[in-house]
Backbone as CSV, one residue per row, in Angstrom:
resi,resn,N_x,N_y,N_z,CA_x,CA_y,CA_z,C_x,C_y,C_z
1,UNK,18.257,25.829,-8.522,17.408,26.135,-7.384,15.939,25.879,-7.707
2,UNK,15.476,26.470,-8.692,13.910,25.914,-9.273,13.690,25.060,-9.564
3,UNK,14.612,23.854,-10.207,14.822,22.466,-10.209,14.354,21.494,-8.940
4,UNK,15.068,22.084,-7.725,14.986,21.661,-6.458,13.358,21.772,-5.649
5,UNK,13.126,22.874,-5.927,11.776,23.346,-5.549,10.927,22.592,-6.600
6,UNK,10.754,22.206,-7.669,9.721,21.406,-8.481,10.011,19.991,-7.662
7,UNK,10.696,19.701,-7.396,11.289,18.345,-6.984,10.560,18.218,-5.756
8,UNK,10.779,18.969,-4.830,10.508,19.246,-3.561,8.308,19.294,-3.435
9,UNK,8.192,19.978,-4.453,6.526,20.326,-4.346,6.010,18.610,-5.074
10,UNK,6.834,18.305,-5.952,6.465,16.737,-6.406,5.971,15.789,-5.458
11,UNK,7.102,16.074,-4.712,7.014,15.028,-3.498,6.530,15.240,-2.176
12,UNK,5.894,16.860,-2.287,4.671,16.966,-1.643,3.405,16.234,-2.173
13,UNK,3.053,16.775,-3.392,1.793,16.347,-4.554,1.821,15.047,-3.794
14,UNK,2.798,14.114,-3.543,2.717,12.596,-3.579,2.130,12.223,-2.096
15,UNK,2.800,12.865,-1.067,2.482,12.976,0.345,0.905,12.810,0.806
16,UNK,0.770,14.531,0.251,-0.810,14.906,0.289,-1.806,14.126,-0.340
17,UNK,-1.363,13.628,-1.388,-2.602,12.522,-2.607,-2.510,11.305,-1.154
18,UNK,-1.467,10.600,-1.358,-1.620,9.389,-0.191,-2.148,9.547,0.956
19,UNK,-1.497,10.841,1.711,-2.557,11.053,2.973,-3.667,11.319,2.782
20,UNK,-4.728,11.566,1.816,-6.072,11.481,1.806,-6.346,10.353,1.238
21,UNK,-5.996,9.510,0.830,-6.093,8.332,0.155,-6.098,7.528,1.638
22,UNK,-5.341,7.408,2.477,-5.242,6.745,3.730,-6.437,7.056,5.043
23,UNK,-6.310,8.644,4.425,-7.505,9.010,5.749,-8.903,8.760,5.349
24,UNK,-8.781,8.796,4.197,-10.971,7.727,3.773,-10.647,6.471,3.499
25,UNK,-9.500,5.577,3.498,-9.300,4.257,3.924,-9.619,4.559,5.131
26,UNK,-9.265,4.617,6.235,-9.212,4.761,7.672,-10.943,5.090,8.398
27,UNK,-10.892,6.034,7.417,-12.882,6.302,7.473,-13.976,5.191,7.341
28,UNK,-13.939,4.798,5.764,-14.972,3.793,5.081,-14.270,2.698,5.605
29,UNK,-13.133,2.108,6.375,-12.705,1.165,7.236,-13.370,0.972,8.512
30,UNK,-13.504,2.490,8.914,-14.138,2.541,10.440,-15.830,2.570,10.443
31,UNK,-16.538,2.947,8.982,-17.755,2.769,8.453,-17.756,1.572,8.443
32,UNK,-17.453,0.553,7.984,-17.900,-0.951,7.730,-17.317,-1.332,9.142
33,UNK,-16.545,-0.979,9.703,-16.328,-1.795,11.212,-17.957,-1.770,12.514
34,UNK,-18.367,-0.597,12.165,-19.764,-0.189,12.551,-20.968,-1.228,12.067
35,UNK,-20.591,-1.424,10.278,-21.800,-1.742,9.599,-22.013,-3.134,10.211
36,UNK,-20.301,-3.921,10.094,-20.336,-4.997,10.776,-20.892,-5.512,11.666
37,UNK,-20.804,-4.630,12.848,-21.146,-4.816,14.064,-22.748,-4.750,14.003
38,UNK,-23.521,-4.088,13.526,-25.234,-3.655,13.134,-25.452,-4.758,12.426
39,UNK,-24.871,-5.073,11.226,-25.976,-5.342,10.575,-25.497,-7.257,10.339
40,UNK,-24.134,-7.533,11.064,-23.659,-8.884,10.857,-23.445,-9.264,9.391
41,UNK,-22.724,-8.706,8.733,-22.252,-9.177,7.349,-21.507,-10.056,7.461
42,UNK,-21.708,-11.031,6.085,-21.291,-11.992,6.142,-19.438,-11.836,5.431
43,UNK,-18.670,-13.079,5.852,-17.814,-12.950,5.177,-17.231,-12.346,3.761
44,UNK,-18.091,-12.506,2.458,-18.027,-12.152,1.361,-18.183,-10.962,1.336
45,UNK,-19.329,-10.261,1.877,-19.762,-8.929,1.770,-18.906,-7.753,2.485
46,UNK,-17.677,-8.267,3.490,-16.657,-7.550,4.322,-15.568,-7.625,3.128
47,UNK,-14.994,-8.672,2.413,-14.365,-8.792,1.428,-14.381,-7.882,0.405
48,UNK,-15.860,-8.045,-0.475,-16.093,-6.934,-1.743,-16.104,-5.475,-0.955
49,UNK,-16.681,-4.935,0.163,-16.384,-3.743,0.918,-15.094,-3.528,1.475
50,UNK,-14.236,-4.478,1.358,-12.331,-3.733,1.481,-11.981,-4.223,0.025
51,UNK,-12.616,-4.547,-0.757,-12.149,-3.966,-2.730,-12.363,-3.046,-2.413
52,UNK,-13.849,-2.558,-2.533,-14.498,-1.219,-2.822,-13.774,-0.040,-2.313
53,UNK,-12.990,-0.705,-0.816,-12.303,0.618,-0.187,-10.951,0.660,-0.953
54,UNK,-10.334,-0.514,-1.328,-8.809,-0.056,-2.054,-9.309,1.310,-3.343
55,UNK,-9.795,0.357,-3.785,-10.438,0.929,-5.150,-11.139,2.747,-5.086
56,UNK,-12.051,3.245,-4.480,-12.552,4.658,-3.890,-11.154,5.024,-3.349
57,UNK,-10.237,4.696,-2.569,-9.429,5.327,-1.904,-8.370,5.936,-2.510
58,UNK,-7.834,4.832,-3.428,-6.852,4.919,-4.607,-7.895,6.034,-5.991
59,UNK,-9.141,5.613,-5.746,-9.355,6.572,-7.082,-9.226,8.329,-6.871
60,UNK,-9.825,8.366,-5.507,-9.770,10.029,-4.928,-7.897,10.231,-4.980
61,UNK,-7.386,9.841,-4.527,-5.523,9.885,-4.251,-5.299,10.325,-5.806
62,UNK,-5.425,9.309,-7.312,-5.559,9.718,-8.287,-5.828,10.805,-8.512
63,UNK,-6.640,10.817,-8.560,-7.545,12.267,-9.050,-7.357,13.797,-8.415
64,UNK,-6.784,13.482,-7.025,-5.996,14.547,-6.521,-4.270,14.621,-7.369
65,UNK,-3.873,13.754,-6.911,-2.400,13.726,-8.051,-2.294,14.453,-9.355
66,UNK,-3.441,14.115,-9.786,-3.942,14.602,-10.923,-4.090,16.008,-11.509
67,UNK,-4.681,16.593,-10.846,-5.171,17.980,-10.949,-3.813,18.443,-10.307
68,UNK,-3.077,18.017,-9.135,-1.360,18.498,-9.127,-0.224,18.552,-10.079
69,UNK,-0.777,17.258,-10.870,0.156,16.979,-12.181,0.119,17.806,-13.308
70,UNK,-1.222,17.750,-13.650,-1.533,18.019,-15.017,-1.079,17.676,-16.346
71,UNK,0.199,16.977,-16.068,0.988,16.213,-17.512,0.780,14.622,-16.778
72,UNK,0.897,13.876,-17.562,0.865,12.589,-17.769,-0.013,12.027,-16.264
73,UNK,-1.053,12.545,-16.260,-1.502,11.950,-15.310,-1.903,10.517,-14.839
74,UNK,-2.013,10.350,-15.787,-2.160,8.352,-15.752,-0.831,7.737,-14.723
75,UNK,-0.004,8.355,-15.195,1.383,7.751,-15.104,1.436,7.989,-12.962
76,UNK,0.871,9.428,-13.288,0.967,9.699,-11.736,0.021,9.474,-10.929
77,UNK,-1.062,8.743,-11.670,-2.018,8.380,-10.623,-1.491,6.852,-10.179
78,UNK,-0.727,6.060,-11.501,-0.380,4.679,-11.166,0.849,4.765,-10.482
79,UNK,1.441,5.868,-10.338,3.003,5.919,-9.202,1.944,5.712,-8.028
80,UNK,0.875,6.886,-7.442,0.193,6.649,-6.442,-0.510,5.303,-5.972
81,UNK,-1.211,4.934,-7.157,-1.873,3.287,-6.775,-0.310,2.572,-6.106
82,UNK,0.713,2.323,-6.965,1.799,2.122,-6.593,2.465,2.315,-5.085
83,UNK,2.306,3.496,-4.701,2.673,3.851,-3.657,1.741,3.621,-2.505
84,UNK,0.576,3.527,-2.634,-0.779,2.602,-1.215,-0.059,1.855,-1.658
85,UNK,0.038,0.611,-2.335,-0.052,-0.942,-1.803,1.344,-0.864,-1.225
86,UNK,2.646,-0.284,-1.921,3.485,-0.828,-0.690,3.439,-0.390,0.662
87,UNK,2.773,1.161,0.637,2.552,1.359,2.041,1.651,0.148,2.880
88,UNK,0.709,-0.261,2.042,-0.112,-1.261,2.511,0.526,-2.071,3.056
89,UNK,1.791,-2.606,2.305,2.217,-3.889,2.766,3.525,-3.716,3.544
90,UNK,3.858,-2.784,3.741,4.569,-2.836,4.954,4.066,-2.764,6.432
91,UNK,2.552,-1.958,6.167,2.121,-2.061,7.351,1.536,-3.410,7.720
92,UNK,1.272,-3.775,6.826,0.600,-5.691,6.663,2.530,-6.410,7.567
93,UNK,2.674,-6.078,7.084,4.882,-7.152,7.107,4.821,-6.504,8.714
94,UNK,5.024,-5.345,9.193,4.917,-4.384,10.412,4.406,-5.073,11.599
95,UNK,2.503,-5.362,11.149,2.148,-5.842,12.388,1.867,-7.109,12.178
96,UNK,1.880,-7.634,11.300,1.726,-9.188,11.028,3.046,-9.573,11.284
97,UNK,4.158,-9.333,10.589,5.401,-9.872,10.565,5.429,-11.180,9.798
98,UNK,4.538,-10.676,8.708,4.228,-12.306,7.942,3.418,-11.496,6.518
99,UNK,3.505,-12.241,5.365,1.855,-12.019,5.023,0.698,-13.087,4.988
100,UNK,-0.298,-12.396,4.868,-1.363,-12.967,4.964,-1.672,-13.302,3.171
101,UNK,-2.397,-14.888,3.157,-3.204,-15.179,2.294,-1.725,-15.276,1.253
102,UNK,-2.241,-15.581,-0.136,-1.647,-16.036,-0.997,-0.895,-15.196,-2.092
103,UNK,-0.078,-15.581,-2.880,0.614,-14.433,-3.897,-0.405,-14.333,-5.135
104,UNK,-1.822,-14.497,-5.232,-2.350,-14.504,-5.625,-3.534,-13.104,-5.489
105,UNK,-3.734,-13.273,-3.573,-4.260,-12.065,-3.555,-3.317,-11.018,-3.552
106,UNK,-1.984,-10.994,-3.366,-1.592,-9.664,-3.601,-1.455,-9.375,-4.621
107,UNK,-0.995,-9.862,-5.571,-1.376,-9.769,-7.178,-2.749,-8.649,-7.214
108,UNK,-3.625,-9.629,-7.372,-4.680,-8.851,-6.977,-5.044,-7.697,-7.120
109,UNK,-4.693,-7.482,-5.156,-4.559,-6.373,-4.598,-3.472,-5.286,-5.037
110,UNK,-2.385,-5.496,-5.677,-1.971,-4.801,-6.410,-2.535,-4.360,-7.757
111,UNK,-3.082,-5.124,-8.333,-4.199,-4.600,-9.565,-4.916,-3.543,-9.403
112,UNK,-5.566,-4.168,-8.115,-6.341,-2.928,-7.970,-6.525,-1.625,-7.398
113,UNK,-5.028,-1.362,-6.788,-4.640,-0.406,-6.304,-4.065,-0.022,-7.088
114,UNK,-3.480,0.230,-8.024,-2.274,0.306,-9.414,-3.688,1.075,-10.381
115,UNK,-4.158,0.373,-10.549,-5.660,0.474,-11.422,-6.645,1.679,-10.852
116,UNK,-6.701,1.537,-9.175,-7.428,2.649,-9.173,-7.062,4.027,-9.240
117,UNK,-5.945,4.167,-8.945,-5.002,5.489,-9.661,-4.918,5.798,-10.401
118,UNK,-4.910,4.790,-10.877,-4.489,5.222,-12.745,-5.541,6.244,-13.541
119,UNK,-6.793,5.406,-13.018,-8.174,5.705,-13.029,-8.157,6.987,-12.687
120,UNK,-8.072,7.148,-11.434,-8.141,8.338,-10.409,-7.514,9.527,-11.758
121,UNK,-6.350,9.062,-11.963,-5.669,10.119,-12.539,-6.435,10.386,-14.122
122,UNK,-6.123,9.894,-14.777,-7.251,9.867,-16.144,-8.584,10.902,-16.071
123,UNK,-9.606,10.518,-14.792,-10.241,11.010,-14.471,-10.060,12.549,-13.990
124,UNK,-9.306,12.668,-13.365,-8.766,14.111,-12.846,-8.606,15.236,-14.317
């Protein structure tokens, strides 16, 4: 029975880290959709500002995981980096019904979502 319940609060820990990880994606997403519009950024500069957002989003998710974990946190901040990008990319497969760009950027983009958890967690 206590087995079940550690199991059960785990996979809360995992829930809660991602849903704040998603809801300041969703934020600093809806911040640069603004900045866009003001200040006309150029292509490149919309680019390095959705790194910056994988990267901050995945590091807070970490670092919450983290302080839930307290053992091997690395490990559980990189399940979390882990767990954004495929959420990422199903919602990418979802409304695209395709992906976008090359196996190069998801590579990538998996780096650096994988990475910022990891981070996140370390840090925590």
């Amino acid at each position: 029975m206590e087995r079940k319940l550690r199991k059960d609060a785990r996979v809360m820990w995992i829930l809660k880290s991602l849903l704040v990880s998603y809801v300041l994606t969703g934020i600093l997403l809806l911040l640069l959709a603004v900045a866009l519009y003001k200040l006309e950024l150029n292509e490149k500069a919309v680019s390095a500002a959705i790194v910056a957002i994988y990267i901050v989003s995945t590091l807070l998710g970490g670092i919450i995981i983290g302080k839930f974990a307290r053992v091997r946190r690395y490990l559980w901040g990189l399940g979390l980096g882990i767990g954004y990008f495929a959420l990422l990319l199903l919602i990418t497969l979802g409304v695209y019904h395709t992906l976008n760009g090359d196996a190069a950027n998801l590579v990538t983009t998996f780096i650096l979502c994988a990475g910022g958890g990891m981070a996140g967690g370390m840090l925590s």
